[in-house]
N, C-alpha and C positions, 0 to 999 in steps of 0.2 A: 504494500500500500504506500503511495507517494505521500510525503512530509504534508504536501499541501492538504492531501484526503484527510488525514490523521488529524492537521487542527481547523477545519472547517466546522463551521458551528451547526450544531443540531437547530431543528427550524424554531420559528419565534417563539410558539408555543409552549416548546422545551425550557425555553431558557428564562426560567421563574428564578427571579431573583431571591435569595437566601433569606430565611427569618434574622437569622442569627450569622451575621459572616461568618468567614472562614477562620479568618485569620484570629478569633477569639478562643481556638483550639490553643494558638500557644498561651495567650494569657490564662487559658483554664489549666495547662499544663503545669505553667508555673503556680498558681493558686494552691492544685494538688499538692505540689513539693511541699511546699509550704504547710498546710496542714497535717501531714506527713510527719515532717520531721516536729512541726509542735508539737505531736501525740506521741511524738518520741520523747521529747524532752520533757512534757509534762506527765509519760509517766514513769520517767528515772524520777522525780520526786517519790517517791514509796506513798504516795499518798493513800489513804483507804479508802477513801470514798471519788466519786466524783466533783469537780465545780464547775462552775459555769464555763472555764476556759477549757475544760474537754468537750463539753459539748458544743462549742463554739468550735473548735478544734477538729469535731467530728463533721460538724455541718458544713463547715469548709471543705473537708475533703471530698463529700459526699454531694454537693453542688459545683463545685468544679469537675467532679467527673460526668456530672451530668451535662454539664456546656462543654464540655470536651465531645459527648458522644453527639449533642443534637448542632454544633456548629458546621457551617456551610450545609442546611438542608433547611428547606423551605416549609411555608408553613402546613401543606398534608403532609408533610413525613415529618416536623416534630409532632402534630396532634398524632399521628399510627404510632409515634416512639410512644409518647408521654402514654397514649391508650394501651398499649402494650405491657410499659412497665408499669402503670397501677394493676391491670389482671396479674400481672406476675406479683407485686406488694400484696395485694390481694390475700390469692393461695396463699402466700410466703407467712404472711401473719395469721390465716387461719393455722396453717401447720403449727408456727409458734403456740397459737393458743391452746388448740384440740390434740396435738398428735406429738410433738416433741420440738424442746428448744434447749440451742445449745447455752454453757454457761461455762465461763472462768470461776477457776477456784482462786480468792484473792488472800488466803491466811494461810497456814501450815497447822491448823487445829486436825487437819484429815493425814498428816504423813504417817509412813512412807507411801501409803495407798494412795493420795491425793498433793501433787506435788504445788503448796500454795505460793504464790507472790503477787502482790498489787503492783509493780511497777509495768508499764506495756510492751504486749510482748512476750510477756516472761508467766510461769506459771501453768499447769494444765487447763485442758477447755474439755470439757464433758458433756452427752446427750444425754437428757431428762426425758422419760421415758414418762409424758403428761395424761399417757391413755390411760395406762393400767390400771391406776388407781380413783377410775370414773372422771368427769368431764367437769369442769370447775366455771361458774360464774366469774367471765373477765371483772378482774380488779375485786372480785368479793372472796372472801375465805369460806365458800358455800360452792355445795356438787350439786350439779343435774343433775347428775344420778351416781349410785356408787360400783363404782366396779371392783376388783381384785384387791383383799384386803392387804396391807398391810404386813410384811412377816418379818419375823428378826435375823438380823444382819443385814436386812437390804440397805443400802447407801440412799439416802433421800436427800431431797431440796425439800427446804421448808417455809413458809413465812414463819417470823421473830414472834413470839408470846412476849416479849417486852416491847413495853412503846417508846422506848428510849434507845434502842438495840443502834447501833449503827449500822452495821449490816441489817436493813429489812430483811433480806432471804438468805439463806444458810445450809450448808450442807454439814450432815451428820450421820449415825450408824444408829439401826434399831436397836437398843438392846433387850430394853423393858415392855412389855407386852399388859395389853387393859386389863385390869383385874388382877396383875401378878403384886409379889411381895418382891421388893427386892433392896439388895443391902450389900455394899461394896468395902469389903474387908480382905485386908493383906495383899493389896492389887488384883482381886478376883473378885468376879459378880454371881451374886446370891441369889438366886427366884427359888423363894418360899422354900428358903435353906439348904437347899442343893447347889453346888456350884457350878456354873456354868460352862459348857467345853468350847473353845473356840473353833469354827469349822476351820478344814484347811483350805479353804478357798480365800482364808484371806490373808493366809500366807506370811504372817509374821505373829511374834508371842507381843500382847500387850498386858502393860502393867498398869491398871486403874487405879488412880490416884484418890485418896481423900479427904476436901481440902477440909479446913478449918469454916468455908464462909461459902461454904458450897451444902447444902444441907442435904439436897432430894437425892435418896439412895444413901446416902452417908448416916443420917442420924436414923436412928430407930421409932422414934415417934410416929404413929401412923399417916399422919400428913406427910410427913417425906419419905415415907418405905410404901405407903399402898398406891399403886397406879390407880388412877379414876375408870371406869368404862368407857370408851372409845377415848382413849389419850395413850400415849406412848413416853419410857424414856429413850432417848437421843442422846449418843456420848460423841465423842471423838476417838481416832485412833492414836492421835497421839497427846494423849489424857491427862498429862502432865502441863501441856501449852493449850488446852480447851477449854473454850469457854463454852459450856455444855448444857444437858436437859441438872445437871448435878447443881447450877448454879442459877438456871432461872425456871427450873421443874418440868411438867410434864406437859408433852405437845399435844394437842387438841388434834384429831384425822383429819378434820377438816382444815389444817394449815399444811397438809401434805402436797405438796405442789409435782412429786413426780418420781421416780427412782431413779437412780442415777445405773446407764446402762451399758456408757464405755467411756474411754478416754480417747478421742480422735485426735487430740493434737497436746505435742508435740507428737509425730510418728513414733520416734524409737519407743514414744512409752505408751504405745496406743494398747488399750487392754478390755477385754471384753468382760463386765464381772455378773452377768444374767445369759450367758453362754448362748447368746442369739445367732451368734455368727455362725454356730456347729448345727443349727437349721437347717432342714432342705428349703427352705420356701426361702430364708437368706440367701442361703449356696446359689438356688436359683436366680431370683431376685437378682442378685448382684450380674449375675453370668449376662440374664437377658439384656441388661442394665449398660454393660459393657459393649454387648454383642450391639446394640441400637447404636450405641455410641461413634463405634466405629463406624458401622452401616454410615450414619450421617454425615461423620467427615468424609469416608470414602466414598461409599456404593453413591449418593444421591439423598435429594432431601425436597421439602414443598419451597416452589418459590414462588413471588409473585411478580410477573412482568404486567407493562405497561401497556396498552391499549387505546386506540383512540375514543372508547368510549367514556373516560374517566380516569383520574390516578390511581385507584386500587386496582385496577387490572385484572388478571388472568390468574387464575391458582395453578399449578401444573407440578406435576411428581419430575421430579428432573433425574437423569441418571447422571451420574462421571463417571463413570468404567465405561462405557457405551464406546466412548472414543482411545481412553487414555486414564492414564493415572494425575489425580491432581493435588497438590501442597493444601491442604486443608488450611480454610481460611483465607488463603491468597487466591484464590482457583486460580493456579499455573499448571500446566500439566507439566509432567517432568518426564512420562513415559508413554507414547503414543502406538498401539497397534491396532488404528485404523484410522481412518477419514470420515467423514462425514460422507454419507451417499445423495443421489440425487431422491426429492420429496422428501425424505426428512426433516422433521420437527424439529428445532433447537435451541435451547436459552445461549442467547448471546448479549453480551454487556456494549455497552457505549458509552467513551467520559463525557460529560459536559464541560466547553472549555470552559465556560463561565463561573460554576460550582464546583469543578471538580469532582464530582460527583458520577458512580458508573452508573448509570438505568440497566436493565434489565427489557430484553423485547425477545419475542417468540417469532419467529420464521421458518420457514421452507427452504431446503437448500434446493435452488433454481439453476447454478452454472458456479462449477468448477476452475481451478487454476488454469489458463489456458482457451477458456472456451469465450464464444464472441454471442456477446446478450444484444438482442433489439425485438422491439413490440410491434407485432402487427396488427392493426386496429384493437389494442388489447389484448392482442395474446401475445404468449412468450415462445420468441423464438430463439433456439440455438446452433451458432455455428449457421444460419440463414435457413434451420428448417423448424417446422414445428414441431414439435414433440408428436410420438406416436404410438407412444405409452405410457402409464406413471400417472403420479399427480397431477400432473400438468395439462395433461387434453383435453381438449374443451373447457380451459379456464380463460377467465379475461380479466385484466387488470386494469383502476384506472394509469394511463397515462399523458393525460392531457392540462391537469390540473396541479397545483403547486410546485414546490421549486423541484422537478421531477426531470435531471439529468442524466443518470446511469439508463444505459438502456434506449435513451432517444434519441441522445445525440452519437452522431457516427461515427465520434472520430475515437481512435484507440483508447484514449485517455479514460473513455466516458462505455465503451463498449466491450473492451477485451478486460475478462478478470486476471490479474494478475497472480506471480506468482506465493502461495500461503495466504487463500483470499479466497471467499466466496461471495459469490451473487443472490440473495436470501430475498423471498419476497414471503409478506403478511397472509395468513388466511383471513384478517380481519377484514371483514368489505365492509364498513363505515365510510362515510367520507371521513378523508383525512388518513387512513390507512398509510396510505403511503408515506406518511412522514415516520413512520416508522419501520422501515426496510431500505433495503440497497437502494429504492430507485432512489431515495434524497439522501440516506446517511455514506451510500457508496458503498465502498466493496469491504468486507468484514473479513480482519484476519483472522486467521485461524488459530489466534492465542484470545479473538475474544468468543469464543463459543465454547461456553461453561460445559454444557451436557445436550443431551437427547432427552425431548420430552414426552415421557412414557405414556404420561396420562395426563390430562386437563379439564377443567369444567369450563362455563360460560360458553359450552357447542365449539369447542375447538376440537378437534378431532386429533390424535397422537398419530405419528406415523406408522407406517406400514412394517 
């Protein structure tokens, strides 16, 4: 394709001026940084809670990445972004509420089982496991309904039974159970005089302490030895640095917010302590989970090109293996064993010089590297005959109306496809059609044709 084809402008149409420039990418870039490294530096303060400058901190980084992704796009593709990412917030905060949310352990009241630190960064991050123990009233310490009780040694998150707590919510170990007796002597725990065995699942010996100003389970008095019905005690595992169910007494079910059911980050200490992973329905899960993944960098995925009936366009199942193997994310192909054939369907991209911006358009391939395109009263002729089988017989295209060069005019430039180039014409018959295919955009190389479109809706029909 000639230098001049490549920066010719797409027709007026196209060329819709940006909500948001372009060039506000870099200042969002830098904004990011910025935030970034704030959230770095304010949380090597070991602080324990948050203040206003993290969350300031946060909203910087999290609005500059949003004018990073919608700058140089106009205004239907930021409103399909912004409509997009609220459905994605959406889910995302259901998940959090009904099904599971992750959480930093920010003290070391949980080692060596729970590796804590407030500074950012640093510190284990853990999945709360919010179904199990039935579906909780956003922001109220009250269930919908109750699911799976409660059992001892499970690791929970809880809301604080004091109102003064600094930490509002808290991770701890079940020990004490509603209704039991219990009484902690000589570093070991008592339920209604038997002492208790620690299972080996938690894989270290703890020595429970008994402080002086710590009463419940320590003194014998029945208000700090009898558990209430539906309350629990909550200790720590490393019972000497916890501040526990022993010093602000027994937790109520309903501040139960969730069990805690692995450790995902940092990796090397990732650890699974409700043994879900050794599931078939995980095993699977993960497998199919993977296996999509792939599929959609590799194999193909839905795309939506453009149209001259509108901006949302065409849906179509796209393949990339059809022609070639492609760098996912960049769609470059790096390994090519085949060509595009004649009538075939295909998504190919086009930059806008003005946006920089690539569109997405659906065509036919019409005429190959080599072959000499012109229209007789509307139809498409190649090499000076007309087709005499395929797609192509007895179609007609317009060629009379807008800026409509390739193809009508005779002279090489305008008629011979060149070399790694195809000649791709619209099934769309709107008017206007044609501003989106070879007759106006010209000849389409063959680094911009994404995939083969298998399937489509809006009556376009996939190729043969």
């Amino acid at each position: 394709m000639s230098q001049k084809n490549k920066n010719r402008d797409i027709s007026a149409d196209e060329q819709i001026s940006p909500l948001i420039p372009a060039y506000a990418a870099y200042i969002a870039a830098f904004l990011f940084v910025a935030g970034i490294v704030s959230m770095y530096f304010l949380g090597r303060n070991g602080q324990d809670s948050f203040t206003w400058k993290n969350y300031l901190a946060i909203a910087l980084t999290v609005c500059s990445a949003v004018l990073w992704f919608i700058s140089g796009m106009d205004r239907t593709q930021v409103l399909d972004w912004f409509r997009s990412g609220f459905i994605a917030l959406f889910l995302a905060l259901t998940i959090r509420w009904a099904i599971a949310e992750p959480y930093r352990i920010p003290s070391g009241s949980m080692e060596t089982t729970l590796h804590g630190d407030p500074r950012f960064g640093r510190g284990d991050r853990v999945f709360v496991n919010k179904w199990i123990y039935g579906l909780r009233y956003p922001f109220l310490n009250k269930r919908i309904w109750q699911g799976k009780m409660p059992e001892r040694w499970d690791i929970v998150v809880f809301k604080a039974v004091e109102p003064d707590a600094v930490h509002k919510t808290l991770v701890k170990r079940i020990v004490g159970m509603p209704g039991e007796e219990v009484q902690i002597r000589s570093g070991r725990v008592y339920i209604n005089g038997t002492p208790l065995t620690l299972p080996e699942s938690i894989g270290q010996e703890i020595y429970y302490t008994s402080p002086l100003d710590g009463p419940y389970g320590v003194q014998s008095l029945p208000q700090y030895s009898q558990i209430p019905d539906g309350h629990y005690l909550l200790l720590g595992d490393n019972s000497a640095h916890s501040r526990d169910g022993r010093y602000f007494g027994w937790v109520p079910n309903e501040n139960m917010v969730g069990r805690v059911s692995s450790i995902w980050w940092p990796p090397p200490r990732w650890r699974d302590f409700t043994g879900f992973s050794q599931q078939l329905w995980w095993r699977g899960g993960i497998t199919v989970f993977l296996l999509l993944a792939v599929l959609r960098l590799l194999a193909g995925r839905v795309c939506s090109a453009k149209n001259a009936n509108g901006p949302r366009g065409q849906r179509c199942v796209i393949s990339f293996l059809s022609y070639g193997l492609l760098v996912p994310f960049l769609l470059k192909r790096i390994i090519t064993w085949r060509r595009p054939a004649s009538g075939e369907l295909v998504l190919f991209k086009v930059k806008d010089p003005l946006t920089k911006s690539d569109f997405l358009f659906l065509g036919r391939i019409a005429a190959v590297a080599g072959e000499r395109v012109t229209f007789d009263n509307g139809r498409l002729c190649i090499n000076g005959s007309l087709p005499e089988s395929g797609y192509f017989v007895n179609k007609s295209f317009e060629t009379e109306t807008g800026n409509i060069k390739y193809g009508r005019i005779k002279s090489k430039e305008f008629s011979t496809v060149p070399e790694h180039a195809y000649f791709l014409l619209s099934d769309d018959s709107a008017p206007g059609a044609c501003e989106h295919d070879s007759r106006t955009l010209g000849w389409i190389s063959e680094d911009a044709i994404v995939g083969k479109a298998v399937f489509c809706c809006c009556g376009v029909k996939q190729a043969d």
